[in-house]
C-alpha positions in Angstrom: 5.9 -2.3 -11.2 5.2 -4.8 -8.2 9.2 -5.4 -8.4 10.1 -1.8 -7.4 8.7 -1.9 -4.2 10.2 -5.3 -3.2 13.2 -3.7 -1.5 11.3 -2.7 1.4 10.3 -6.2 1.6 13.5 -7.5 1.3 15.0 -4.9 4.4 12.2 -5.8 6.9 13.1 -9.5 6.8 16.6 -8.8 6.5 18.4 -8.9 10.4 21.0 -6.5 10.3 22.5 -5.6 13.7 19.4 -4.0 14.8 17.0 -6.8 14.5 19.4 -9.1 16.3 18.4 -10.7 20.1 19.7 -8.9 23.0 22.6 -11.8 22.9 23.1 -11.4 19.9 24.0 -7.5 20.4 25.8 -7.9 23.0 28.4 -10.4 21.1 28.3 -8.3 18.0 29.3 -5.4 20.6 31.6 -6.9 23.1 34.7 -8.5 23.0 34.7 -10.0 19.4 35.2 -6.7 17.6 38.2 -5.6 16.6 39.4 -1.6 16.7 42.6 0.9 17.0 41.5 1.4 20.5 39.0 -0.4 23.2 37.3 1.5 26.3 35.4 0.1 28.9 33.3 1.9 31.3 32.6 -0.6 34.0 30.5 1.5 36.1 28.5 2.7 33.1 28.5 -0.6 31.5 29.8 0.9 28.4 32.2 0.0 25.4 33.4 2.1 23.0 36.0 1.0 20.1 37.3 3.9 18.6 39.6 3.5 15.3 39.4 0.6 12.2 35.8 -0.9 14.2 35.7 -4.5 12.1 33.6 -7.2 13.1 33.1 -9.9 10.5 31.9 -13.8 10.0 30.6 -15.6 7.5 27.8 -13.9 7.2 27.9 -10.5 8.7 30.6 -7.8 7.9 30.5 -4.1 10.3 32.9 -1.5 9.1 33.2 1.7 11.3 35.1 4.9 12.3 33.8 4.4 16.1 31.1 2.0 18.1 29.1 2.1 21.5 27.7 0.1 23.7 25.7 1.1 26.4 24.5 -2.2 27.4 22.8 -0.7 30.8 20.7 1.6 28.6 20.6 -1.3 25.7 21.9 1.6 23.0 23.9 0.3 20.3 25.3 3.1 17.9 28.2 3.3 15.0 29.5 6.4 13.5 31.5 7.4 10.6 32.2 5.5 7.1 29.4 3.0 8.7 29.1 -0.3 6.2 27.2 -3.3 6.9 26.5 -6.3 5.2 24.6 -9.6 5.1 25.1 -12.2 3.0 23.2 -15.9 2.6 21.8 -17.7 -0.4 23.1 -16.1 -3.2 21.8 -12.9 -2.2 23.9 -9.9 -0.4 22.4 -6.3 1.7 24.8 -3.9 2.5 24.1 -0.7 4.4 26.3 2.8 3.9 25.6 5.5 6.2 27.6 7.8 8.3 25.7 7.1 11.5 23.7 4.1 12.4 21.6 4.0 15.8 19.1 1.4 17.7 17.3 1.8 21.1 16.6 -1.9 22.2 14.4 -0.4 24.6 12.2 1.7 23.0 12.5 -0.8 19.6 13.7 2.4 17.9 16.8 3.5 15.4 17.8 4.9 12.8 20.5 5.2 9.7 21.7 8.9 9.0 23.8 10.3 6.0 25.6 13.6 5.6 25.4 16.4 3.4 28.0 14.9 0.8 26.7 11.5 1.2 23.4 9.8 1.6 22.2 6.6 3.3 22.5 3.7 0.7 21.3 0.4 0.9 21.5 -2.3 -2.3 20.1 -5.6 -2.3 21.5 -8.2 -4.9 19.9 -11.3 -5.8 20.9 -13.2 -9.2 18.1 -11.7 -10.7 18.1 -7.8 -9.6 19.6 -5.5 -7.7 17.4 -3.1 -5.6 18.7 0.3 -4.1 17.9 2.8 -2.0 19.2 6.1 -1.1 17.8 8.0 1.2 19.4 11.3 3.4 17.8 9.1 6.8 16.0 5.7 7.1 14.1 5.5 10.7 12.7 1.5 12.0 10.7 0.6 14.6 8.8 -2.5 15.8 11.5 -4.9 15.4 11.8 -3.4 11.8 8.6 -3.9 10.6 8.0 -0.3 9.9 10.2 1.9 7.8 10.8 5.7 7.0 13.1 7.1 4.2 13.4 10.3 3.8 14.8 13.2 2.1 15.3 13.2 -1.9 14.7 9.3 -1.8 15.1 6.9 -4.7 14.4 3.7 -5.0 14.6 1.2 -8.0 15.8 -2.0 -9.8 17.0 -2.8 -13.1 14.5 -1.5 -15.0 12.3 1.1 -12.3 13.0 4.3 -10.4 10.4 6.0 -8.1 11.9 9.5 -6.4 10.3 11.2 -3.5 10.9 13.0 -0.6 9.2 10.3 1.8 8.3 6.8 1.4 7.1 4.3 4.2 6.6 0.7 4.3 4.6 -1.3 7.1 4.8 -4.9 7.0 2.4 -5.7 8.9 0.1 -3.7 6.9 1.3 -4.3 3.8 1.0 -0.8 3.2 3.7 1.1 1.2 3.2 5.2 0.3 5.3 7.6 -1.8 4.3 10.9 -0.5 5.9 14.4 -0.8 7.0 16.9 -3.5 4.9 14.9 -6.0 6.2 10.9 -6.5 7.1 10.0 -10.0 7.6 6.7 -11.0 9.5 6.1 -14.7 10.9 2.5 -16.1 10.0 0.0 -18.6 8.1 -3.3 -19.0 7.5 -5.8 -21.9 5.2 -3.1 -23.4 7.5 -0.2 -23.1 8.5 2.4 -21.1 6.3 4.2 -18.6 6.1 7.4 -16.4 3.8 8.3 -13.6 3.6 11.7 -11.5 0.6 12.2 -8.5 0.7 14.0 -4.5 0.5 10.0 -3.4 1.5 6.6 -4.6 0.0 3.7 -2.0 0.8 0.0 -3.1 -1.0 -2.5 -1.0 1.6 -5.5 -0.9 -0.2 -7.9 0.5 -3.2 -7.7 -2.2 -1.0 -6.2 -5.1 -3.3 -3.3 -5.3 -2.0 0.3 -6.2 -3.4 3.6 -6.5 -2.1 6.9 -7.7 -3.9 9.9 -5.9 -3.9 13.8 -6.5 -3.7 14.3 -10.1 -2.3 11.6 -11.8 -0.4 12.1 -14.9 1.8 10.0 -16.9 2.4 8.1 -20.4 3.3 5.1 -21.7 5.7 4.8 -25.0 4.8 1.2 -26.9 7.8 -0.7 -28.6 7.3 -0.7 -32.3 6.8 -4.4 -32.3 3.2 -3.4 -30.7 2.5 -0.2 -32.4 -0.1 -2.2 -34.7 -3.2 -0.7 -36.4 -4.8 -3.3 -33.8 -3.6 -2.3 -30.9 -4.4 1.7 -31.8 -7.6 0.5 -32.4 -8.1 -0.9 -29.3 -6.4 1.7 -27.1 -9.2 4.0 -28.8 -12.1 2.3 -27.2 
């Protein structure tokens, strides 16, 4: 179970364009990307690139229909068929969305999907892949804090949780499932489980969880441990 909610983990250490340094951002959204069509705003200290936006290196990769760069105002935004991708260590993130926007200022942004198509971010690592989907994903302080909501799911090989909102604090540790009642289902070495309650708050720090607001759920042993023993013991 403590693998599900690794993900979150995983997206709060991981610097995608909006936890880069002000140089960094700038770079990323100057000169070095490539588009159909490149408009600077002198006066407003603006860029737009409009058409085919591709910036790539050997670690980051940013597809887009249209970027801006409103470097006075330190507002970075991209828009349409938004990808994004980091990759180091034998482990890859990649972002879909169809809008993606960061305040530098405020320490704000977000990820945004459509109707037809919701925000979807995958980590891979040679031992799982983690996904979420969510129909927005909000950030803040310097993505330590994370919101996903709207019909989210979120799960590895073997685990799905699905609920409307789920929100992770690293600094905290704190990470709740809230909203049109959380259910968990997946399997372990015992069998396969399923859990249902109003709240689901895992502590990540102290690997402490706690279902809250009726509570309801089974568990389906393998045959392998469907011994006499073991009924006896699940009796007591």
């Amino acid at each position: 179970m403590k693998k599900l909610f690794l993900l979150f983990i995983f997206i709060s250490l991981t610097p995608l364009i909006y936890s880069q340094t002000e140089e960094d951002l700038t770079m990323l959204l100057g000169g070095m990307v490539k588009s159909d069509k490149w408009i600077i705003r002198k006066d407003a200290f603006e860029e737009e690139f409009i058409g085919n936006v591709r910036y790539e290196n050997e670690m980051y990769k940013i597809l887009a229909d249209k970027a801006l760069s409103k470097r006075k105002d330190k507002i970075y935004e991209l828009l349409g068929n938004v990808f994004l991708s980091r990759s180091e260590d034998n482990t890859t993130i990649t972002l879909n969305a169809d809008r993606v926007f960061y305040n530098q200022k405020t320490d704000n942004g977000f990820a945004a999907g459509t109707k037809k198509m919701q925000v979807k971010i995958v980590y891979t690592t040679p031992e799982n892949v983690y996904t979420l989907l969510a129909n927005k994903v909000d950030f803040s302080n310097k993505a330590n804090f994370f919101k996903a909501s709207g019909k989210v799911q979120l799960s590895d090989k073997e685990n799905t949780l699905k609920a409307e909102e789920v929100t992770f604090d690293r600094v905290s540790g704190i990470f709740e499932a809230i909203s049109v009642r959380p259910i968990m289902l997946g399997q372990n070495k015992d069998g396969s489980y399923a859990l249902e309650a109003d709240k689901m708050i895992v502590n990540t720090k102290t690997g402490k969880f706690n279902a809250t607001g009726k509570p309801q759920g089974w568990l389906t042993m393998k045959k392998d441990l469907m011994s006499q023993e073991n009924f006896k013991h699940l009796r007591k």
